[in-house]
C-alpha positions as CSV (number, residue, x, y, z in Angstrom):
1,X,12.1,1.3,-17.8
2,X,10.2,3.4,-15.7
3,X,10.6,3.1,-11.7
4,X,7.5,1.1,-9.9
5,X,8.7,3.4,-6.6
6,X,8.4,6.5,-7.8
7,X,5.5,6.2,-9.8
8,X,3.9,4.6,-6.6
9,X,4.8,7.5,-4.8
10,X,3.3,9.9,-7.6
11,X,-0.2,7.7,-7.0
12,X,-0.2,8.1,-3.5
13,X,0.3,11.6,-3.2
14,X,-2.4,12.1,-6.1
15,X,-4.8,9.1,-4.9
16,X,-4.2,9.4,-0.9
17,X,-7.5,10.2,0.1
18,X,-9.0,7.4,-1.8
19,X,-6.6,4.5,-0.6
20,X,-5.8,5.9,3.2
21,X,-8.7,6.1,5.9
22,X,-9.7,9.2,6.0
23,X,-8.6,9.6,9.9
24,X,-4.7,8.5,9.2
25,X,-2.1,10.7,10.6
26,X,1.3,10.3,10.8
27,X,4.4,10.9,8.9
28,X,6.0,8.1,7.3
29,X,10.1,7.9,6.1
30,X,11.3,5.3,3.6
31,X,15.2,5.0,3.6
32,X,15.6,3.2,0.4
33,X,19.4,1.2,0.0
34,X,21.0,0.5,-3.5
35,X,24.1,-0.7,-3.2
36,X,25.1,1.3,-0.3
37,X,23.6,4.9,-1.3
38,X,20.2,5.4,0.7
39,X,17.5,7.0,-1.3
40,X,14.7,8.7,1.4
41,X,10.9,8.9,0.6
42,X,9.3,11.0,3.4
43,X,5.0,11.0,3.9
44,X,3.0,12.8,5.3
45,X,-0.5,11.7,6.3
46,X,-3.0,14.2,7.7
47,X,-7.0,13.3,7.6
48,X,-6.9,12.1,3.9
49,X,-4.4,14.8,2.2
50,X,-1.2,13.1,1.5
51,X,2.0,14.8,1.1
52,X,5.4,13.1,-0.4
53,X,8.8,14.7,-0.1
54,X,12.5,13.1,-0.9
55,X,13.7,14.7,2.1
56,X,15.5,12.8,5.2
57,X,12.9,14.0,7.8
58,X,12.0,12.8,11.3
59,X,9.1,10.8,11.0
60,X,6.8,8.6,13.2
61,X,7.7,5.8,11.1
62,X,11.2,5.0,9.3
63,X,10.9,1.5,7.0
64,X,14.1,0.5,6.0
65,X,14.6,-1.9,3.2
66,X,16.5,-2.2,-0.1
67,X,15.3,-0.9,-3.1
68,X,14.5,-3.9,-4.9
69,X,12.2,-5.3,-2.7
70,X,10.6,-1.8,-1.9
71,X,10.2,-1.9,-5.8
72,X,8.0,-5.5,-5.7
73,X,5.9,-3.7,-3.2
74,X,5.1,-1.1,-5.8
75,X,3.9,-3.2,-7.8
76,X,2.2,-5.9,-5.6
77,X,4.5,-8.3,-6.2
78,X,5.2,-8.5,-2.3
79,X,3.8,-7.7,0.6
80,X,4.9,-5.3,3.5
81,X,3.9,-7.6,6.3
82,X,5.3,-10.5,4.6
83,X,8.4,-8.9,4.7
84,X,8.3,-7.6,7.8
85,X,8.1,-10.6,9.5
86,X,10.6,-12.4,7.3
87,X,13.2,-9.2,8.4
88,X,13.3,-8.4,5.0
89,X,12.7,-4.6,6.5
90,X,12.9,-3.3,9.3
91,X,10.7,-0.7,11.2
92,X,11.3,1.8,13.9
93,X,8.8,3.7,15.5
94,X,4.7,3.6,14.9
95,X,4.4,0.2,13.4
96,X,0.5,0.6,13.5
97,X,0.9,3.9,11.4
98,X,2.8,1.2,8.8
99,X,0.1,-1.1,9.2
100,X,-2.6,1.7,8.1
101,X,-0.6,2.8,5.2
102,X,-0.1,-0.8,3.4
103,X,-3.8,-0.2,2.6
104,X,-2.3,2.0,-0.5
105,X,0.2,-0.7,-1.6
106,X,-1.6,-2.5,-4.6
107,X,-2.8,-6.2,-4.5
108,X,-0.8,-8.9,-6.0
109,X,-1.4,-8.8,-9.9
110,X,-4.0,-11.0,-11.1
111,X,-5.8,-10.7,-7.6
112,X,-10.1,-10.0,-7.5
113,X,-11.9,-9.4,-5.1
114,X,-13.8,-12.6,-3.5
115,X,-17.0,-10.7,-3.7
116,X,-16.6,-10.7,-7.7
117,X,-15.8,-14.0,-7.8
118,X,-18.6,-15.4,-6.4
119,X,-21.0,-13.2,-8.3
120,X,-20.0,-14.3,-11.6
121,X,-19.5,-17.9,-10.1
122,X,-23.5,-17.5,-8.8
123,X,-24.5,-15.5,-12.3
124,X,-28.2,-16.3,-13.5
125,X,-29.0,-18.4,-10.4
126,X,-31.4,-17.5,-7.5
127,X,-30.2,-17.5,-4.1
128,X,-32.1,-19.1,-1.7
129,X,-34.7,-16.6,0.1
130,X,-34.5,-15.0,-3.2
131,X,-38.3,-13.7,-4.7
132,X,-38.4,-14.9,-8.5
133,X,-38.2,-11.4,-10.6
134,X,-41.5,-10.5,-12.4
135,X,-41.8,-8.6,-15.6
């Protein structure tokens, strides 16, 4: 079975610029715990190039969590803030930076965007204010 972290850290460094505000900055550390051995994902964040290293560096940000839940995150199967605020990790330093960087976390599977909805909701109807289309 392949590993939802590491492959999420693979898209971020390959899809940073297109999932991260293009004026983020900040380095970012993940300390990672499996049964008592911490495994450390470190990010770096400068103006849209994204860097990612498995080396315990300082960082502005350190998220601590276990691995299984770090895994559901991955994948969009939970959400940082709602873990966050049930303790489920923990944060020390620049929690704005954190805030900024759940942008690259995926939405929960089977999630649209509104937008989409509506549109095929809406399909084949005018909208009011709408001029009738004349071939």
């Amino acid at each position: 079975m392949a590993d939802p972290t590491a492959e999420f850290f693979s898209r971020i460094e390959e899809h940073g610029p297109d999932l991260l505000p293009a004026k983020a900055r900040g380095r970012l550390r993940f300390d990672l715990d499996r049964d008592g051995e911490v495994e450390h994902w470190f990010v770096a964040v400068n103006q849209g190039n994204v860097l990612v290293s498995r080396e315990k560096r300082e960082a502005d940000c350190v998220v601590a969590t276990e691995k299984e839940l770090f895994d559901k995150l991955a994948t969009g199967e939970a959400q940082v803030l709602a873990a966050y605020n049930r303790n489920d990790l923990t944060v020390r330093g620049n929690l704005p930076l954190l805030l900024v960087f759940r942008r690259a976390f995926p939405s929960p599977p089977g999630t649209r965007d509104p937008r989409e909805r509506i549109r095929e909701r809406f399909a084949g109807r005018r909208v009011a204010g709408e001029r009738e289309r004349r071939p």
